[in-house]
C-alpha angles and dihedrals in degrees: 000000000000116000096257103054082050087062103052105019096053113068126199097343130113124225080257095053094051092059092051126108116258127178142207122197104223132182101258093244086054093055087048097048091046082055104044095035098039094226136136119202123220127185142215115245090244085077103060129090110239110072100211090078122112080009096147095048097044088045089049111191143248122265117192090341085310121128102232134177139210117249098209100034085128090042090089124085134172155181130219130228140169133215089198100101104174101045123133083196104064090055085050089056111041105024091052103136118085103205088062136084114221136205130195111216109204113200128147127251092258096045094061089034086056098039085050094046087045090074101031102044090147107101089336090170094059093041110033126064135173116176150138109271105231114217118218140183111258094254092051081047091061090048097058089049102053087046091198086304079295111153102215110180099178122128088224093050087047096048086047090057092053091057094070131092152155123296094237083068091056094101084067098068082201124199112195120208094207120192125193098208133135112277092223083071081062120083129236095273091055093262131146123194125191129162120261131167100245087189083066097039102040122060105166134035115194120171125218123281094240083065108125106259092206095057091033097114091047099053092045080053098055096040089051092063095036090061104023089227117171102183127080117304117191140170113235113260099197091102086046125120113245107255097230127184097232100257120230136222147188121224 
């Protein structure tokens, strides 16, 4: 990644903070799928759950007393990441259904922003985007959004707008992956699909704690050949009893 498309492709994070770990809880067959097809999945922002997002494209704006739209308010798509690695939380919400098994994927900031730009290097700087989403309070939000009655039409402004939320979502210390595409490459459920090497991008697989202990080794084992992954793969610990020496005493 050329020093220029640093600049304007990576938001609110430092060199440091590229080079970080970040994670993504995942359904198991999606993390397979994303392995044996080579494909990473982005989303429009109409599929996510908070409804401030994409706030500023879908409102539009007034020109010279004139209602106008924005043309590309579906042309952005994203991916969501966390750079918390020991919150129960984060299982809790994103590995919420019981009938499924999980998997958290581990990677680092520069890694998803590279495998992105691979495949875009056309323009990369105006159409991929990686960076730490900053949470606000809702006035502050505002702010942000009416920009000093500023227009401000570039990809990046808008990327960085959609790296701002509310400050009930902090505990999230969310990193957004962001791409300026055109949303009739998209298909009818808001999903956009592009190649990647997962063997590049992912370093770490880790299933969820609920995962049977007894069966644990088998199921490494078949995920491991499922996904012809050569780097660690581990079962969460955090439900885990402590393994404590017994501890003596002396009446």
């Amino acid at each position: 990644m050329d020093k220029k498309t640093l600049q304007y492709s990576t938001l609110h994070l430092s060199e440091a903070e590229l080079e970080q770990n970040i994670y993504r809880i995942m359904p198991e067959d999606y993390v397979i799928s994303l392995f044996q097809k080579n494909e990473n999945v982005l989303s429009q922002m109409r599929n996510w759950k908070d409804k401030f997002e994409n706030f500023q494209l879908k409102i539009g704006g007034i020109i010279n007393g004139e209602p106008f739209e924005y043309g590309f308010q579906d042309d952005f798509v994203g991916q969501c990441w966390t750079r918390e690695s020991l919150s129960e939380a984060m299982w809790g919400i994103y590995a919420s259904d019981p009938y499924r098994r999980y998997i958290r994927i581990r990677s680092t900031p520069r890694k998803i922003l590279n495998a992105l730009i691979l495949e875009h290097s056309e323009m990369p700087q105006d159409t991929c985007f990686v960076g730490k989403v900053l949470y606000k309070r809702e006035a502050e939000l505002k702010a942000e959004f009416t920009n000093g009655g500023r227009l401000d039409v570039r990809a990046a402004n808008f990327a960085n707008i959609l790296l701002l939320k509310r400050r009930a979502f902090k505990h999230e210390k969310e990193v957004r992956l962001l791409f300026f595409g055109d949303s009739t490459d998209y298909c009818a459920k808001g999903l956009y699909r592009y190649k990647i090497d997962p063997h590049l991008m992912i370093d770490q697989l880790m299933a969820h704690p609920n995962r049977n202990r007894v069966r644990w080794n088998t199921d490494k084992e078949n995920l491991k050949k499922a996904t012809g992954f050569a780097g660690d793969i581990k079962r969460s610990k955090i439900y885990d009893p402590p393994d404590w020496t017994t501890p003596e005493f002396s009446d």
